[in-house]
C-alpha positions as a Markdown table, in Angstrom:
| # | Residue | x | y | z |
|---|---|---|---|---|
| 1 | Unk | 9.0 | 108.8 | 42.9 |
| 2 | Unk | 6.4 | 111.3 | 41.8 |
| 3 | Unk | 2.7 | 110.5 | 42.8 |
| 4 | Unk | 1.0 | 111.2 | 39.7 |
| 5 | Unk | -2.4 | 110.7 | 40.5 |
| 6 | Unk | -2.2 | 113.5 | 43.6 |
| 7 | Unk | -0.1 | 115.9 | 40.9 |
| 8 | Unk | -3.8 | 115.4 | 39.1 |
| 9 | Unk | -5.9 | 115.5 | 41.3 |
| 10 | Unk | -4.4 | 119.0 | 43.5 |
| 11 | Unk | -6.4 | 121.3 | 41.5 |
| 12 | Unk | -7.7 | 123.6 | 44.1 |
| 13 | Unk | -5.3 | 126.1 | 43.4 |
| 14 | Unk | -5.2 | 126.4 | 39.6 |
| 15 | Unk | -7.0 | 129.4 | 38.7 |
| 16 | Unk | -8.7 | 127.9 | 35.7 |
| 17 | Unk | -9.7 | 124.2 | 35.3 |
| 18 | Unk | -6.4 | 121.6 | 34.5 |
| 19 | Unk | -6.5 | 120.9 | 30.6 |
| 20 | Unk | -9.0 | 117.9 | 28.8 |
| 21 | Unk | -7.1 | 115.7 | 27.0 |
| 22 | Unk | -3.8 | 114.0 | 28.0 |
| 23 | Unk | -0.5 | 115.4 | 29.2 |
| 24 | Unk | 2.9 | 114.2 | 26.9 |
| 25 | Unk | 5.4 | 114.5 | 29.1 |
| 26 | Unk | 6.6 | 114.6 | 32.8 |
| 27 | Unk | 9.4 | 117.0 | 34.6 |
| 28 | Unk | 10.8 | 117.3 | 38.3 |
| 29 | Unk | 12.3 | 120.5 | 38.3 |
| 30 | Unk | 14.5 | 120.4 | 41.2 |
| 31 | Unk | 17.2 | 122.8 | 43.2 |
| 32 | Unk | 15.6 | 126.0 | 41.5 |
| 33 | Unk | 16.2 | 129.5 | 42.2 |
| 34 | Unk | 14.0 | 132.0 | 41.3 |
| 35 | Unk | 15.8 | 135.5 | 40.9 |
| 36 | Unk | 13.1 | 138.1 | 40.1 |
| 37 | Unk | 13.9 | 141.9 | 39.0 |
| 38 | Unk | 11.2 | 144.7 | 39.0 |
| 39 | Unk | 11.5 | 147.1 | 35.9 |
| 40 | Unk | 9.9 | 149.6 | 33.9 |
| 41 | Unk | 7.1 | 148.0 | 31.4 |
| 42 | Unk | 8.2 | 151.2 | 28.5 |
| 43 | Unk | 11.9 | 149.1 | 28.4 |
| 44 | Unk | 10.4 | 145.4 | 27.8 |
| 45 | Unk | 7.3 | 146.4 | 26.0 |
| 46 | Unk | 9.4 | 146.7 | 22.8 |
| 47 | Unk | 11.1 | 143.1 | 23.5 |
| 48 | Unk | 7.4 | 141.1 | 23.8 |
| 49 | Unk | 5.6 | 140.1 | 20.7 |
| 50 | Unk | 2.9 | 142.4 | 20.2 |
| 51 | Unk | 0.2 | 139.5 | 20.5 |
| 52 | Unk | 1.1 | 138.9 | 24.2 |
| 53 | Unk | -0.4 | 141.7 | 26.9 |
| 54 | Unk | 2.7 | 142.4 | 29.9 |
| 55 | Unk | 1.1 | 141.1 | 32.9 |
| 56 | Unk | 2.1 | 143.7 | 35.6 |
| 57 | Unk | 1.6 | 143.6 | 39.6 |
| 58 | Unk | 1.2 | 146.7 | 41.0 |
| 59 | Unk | 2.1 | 148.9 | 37.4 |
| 60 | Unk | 5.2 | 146.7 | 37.0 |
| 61 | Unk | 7.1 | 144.3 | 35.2 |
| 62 | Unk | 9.1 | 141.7 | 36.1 |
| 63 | Unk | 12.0 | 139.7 | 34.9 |
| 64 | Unk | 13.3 | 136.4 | 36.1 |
| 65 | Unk | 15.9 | 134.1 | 36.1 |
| 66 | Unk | 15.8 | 130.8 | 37.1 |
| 67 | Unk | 18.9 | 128.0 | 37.3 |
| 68 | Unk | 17.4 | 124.6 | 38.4 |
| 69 | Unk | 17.8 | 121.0 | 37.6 |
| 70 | Unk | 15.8 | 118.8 | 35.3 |
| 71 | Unk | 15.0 | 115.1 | 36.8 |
| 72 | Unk | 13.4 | 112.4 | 35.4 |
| 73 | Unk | 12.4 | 113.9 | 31.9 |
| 74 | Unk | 10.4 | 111.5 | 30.5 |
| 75 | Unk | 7.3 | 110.9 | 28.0 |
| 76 | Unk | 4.1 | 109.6 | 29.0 |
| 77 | Unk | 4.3 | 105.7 | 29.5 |
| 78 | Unk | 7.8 | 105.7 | 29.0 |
| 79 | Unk | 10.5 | 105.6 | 31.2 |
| 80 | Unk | 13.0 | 108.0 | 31.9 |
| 81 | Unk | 16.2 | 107.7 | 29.9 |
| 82 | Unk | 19.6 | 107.6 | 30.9 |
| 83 | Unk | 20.4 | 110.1 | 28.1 |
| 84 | Unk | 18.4 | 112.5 | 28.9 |
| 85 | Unk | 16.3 | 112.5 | 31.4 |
| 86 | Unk | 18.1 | 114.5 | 33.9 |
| 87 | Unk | 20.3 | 118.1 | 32.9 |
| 88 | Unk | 20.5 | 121.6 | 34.2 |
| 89 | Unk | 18.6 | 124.5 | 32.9 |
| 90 | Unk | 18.5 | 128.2 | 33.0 |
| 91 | Unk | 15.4 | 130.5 | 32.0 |
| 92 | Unk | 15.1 | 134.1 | 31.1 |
| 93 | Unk | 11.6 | 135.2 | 31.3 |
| 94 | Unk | 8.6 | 137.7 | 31.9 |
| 95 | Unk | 5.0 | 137.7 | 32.6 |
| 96 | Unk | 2.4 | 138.2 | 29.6 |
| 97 | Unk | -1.3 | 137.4 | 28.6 |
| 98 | Unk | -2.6 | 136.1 | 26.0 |
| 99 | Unk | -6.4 | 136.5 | 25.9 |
| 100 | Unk | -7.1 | 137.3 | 29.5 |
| 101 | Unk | -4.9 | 134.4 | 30.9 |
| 102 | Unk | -1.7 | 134.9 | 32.4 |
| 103 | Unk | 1.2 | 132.6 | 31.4 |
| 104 | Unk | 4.8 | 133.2 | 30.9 |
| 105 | Unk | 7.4 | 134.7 | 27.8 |
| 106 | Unk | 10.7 | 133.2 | 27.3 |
| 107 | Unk | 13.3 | 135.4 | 26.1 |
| 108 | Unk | 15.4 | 132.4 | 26.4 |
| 109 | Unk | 16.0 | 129.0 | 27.6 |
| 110 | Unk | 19.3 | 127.2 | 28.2 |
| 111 | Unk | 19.7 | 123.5 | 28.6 |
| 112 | Unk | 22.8 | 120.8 | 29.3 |
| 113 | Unk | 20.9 | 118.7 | 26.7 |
| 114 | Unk | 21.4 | 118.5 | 23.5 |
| 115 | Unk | 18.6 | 116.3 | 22.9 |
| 116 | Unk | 16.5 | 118.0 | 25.1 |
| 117 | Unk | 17.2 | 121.3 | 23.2 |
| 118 | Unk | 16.2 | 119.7 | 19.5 |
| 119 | Unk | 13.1 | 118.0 | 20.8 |
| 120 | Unk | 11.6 | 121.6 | 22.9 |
| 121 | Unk | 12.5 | 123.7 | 19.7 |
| 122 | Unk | 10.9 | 120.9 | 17.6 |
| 123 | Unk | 7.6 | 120.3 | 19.5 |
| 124 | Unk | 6.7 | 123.3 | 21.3 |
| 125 | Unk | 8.7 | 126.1 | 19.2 |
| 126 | Unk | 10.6 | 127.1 | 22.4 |
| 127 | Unk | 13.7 | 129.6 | 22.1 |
| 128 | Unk | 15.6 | 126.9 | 23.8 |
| 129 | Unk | 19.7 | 127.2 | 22.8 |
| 130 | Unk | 22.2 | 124.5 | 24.2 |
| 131 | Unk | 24.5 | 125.6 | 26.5 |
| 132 | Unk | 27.7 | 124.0 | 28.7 |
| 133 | Unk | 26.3 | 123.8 | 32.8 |
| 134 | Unk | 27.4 | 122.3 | 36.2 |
| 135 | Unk | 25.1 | 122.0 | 38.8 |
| 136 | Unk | 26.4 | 120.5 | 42.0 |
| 137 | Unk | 25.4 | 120.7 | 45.6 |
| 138 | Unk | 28.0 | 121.5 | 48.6 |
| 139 | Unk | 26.7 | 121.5 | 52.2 |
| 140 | Unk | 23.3 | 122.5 | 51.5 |
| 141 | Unk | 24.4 | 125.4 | 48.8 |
| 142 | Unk | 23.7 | 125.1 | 45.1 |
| 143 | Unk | 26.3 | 126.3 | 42.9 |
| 144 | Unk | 25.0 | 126.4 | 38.9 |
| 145 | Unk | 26.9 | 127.6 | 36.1 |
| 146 | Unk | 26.4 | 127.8 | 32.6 |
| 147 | Unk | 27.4 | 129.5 | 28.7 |
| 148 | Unk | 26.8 | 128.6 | 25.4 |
| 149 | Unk | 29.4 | 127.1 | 23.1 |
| 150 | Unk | 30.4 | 130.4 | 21.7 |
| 151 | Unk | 31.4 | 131.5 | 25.6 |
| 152 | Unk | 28.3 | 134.3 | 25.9 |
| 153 | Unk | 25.4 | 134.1 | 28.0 |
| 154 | Unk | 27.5 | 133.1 | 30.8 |
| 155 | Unk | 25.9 | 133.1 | 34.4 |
| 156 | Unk | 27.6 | 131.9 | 37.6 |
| 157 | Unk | 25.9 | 131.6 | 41.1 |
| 158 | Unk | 25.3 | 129.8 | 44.5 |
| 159 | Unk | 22.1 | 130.0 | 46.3 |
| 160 | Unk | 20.5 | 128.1 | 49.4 |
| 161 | Unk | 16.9 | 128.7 | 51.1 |
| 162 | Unk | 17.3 | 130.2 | 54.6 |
| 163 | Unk | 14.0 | 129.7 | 56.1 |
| 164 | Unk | 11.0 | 126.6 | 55.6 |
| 165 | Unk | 8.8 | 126.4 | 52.5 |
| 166 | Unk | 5.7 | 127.7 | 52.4 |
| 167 | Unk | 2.8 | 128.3 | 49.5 |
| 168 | Unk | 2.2 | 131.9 | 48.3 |
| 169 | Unk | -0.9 | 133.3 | 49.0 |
| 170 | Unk | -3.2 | 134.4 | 46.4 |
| 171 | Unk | -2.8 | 138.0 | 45.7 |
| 172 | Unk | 0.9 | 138.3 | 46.6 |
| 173 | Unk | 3.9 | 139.7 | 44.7 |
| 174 | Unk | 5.2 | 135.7 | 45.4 |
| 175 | Unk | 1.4 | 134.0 | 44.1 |
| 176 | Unk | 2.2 | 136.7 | 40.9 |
| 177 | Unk | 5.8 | 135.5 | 40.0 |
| 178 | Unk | 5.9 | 131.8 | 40.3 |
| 179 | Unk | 1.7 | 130.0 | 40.0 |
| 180 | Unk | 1.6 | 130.1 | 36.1 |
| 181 | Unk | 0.2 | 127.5 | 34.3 |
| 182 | Unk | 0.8 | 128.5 | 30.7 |
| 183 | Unk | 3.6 | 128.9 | 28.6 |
| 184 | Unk | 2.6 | 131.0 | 25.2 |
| 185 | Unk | 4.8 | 131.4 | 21.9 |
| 186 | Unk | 4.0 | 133.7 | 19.1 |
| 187 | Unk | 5.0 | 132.3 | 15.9 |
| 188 | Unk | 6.4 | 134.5 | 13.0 |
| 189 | Unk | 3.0 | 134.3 | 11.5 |
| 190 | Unk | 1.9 | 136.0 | 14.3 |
| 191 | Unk | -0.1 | 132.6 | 16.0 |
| 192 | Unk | 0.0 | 132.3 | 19.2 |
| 193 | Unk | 0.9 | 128.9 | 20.8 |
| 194 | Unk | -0.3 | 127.6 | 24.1 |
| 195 | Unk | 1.2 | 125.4 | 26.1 |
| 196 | Unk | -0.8 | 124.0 | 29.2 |
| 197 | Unk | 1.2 | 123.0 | 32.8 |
| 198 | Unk | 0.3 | 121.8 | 36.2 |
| 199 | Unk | 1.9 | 121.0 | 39.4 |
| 200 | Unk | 1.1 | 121.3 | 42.8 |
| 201 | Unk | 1.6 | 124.7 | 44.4 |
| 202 | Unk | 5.0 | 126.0 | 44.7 |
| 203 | Unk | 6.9 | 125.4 | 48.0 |
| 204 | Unk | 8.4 | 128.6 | 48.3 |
| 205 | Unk | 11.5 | 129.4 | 50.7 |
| 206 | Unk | 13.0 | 132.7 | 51.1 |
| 207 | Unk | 17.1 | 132.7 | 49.9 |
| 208 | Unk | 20.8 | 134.2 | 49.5 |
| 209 | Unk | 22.8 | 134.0 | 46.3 |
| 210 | Unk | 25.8 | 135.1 | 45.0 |
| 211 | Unk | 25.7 | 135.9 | 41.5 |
| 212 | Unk | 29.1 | 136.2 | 40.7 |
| 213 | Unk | 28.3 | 135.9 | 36.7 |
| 214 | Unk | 25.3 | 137.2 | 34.9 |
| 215 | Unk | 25.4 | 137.6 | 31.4 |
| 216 | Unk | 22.1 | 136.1 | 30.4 |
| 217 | Unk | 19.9 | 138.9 | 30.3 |
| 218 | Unk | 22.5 | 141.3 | 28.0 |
| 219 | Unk | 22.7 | 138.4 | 25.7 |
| 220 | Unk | 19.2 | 138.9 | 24.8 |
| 221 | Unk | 19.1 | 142.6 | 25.2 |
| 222 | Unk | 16.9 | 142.8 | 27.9 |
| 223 | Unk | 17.6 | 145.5 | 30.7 |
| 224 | Unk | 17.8 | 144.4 | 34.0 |
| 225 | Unk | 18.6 | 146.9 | 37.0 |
| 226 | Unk | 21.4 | 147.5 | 39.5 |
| 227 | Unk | 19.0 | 146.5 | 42.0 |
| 228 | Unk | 19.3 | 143.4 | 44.1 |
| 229 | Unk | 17.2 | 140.8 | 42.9 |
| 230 | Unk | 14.1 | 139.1 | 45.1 |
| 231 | Unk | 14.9 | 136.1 | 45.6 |
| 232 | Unk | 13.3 | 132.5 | 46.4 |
| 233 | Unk | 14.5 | 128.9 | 46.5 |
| 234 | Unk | 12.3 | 125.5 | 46.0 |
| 235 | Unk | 13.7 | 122.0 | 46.1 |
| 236 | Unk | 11.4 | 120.8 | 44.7 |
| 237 | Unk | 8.6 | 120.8 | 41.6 |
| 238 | Unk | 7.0 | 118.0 | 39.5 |
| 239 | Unk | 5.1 | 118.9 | 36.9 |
| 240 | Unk | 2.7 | 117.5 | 33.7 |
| 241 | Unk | 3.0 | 119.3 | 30.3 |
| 242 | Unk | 0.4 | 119.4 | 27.4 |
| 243 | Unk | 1.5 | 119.7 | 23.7 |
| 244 | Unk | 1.4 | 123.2 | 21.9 |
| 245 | Unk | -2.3 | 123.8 | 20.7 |
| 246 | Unk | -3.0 | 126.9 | 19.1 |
| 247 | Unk | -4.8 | 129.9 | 21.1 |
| 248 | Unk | -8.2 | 131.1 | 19.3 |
């Protein structure tokens, strides 16, 4: 059972103050991998609405992929339901700014929820597309796979952490990739929607995977390279989201 009250008030690490009004809804993101590519910025520049800035570490990009688990998905002072309160996911993503804050671009989202998928689209204008997923856990190793109705997008893997959690230290390739507390949209207007997060800081723990399938990225047309992925598990995650409010 999450501890609300301490998700509130662990603020120390946020690197700008947590968001006035109140949260809508609660997620425990749980079994997640985070599977993190460096590239070029010149061959996602042209994939990234023009409003958002790439955020870069070190004069690169980054791309990321991340399978995980959805738990008690609920609104607040409701309680989770059977229905939909708990499915797999799998993000496609990069690392933007949107008027000197640092937040996160979705090329995609896919989600075991039908209901899930209708209501992000609806309310925060999300690319989220449903897709068919199994997640299951076998002697400590995830195995996750997923693809959309039409059979593309497909991505097949099994991870496990090999070493403790620990947080990322500020200034860190790790800190970079994974403490972002804003999710923005551009709109075909050209608007650009923010959406506000928080959560404690990440547990981090260095992993394997196989990834037997990956589809994902091609399927949006964004490159990813030959090279191994950097890779990172956490079991872990729960997490308060604010509604869409436009950015000024």
């Amino acid at each position: 059972m999450a501890d609300l009250r301490d998700i509130e008030a662990t603020v120390e690490h946020r690197p700008w103050p947590i968001p006035g009004g109140s949260w809508i809804l609660f997620q425990s993101w749980q079994n997640l991998l985070f599977a993190h590519w460096r590239v070029e910025p010149r061959l996602i520049r042209p994939l990234v609405p023009e409003a958002l800035e790439l955020d870069l570490h070190d004069g690169d990009a980054w791309i990321g992929i991340t399978p995980f688990e959805i738990d008690g998905f609920r609104p607040r002072g409701l309680p989770a339901l059977p229905v939909m309160s708990s499915f797999p996911e799998l993000n496609l993503r990069t690392y933007v700014r949107a008027n000197g804050k640092p937040g996160i671009h979705f090329f995609s989202l896919d989600a075991g929820s039908r209901l899930a998928v209708l209501g992000a689209r609806t309310l925060f204008r999300l690319p989220y597309r449903e897709a068919e997923m199994r997640l299951e856990r076998v002697d400590g190793e995830v195995r996750f796979e997923s693809r959309r109705p039409d059979g593309s997008a497909r991505f097949r893997a099994a991870y496990e952490p090999t070493d403790h959690a620990v947080e990322a230290r500020p200034g860190t390739l790790e800190h970079f990739l994974v403490e972002r507390y804003a999710l923005f949209v551009v709109l075909r207007n050209g608007a650009v929607l923010q959406t506000e997060i928080h959560h404690r800081p990440w547990p981090l723990q260095p992993a394997t995977a196989r990834i037997e399938e990956n589809e994902l990225a091609a399927a949006e047309g964004v490159p990813l390279p030959s090279d191994p992925p950097l890779l990172h598990f956490s079991r872990r995650q729960d997490s308060l989201i604010w509604p869409p409010v436009p950015l000024t």
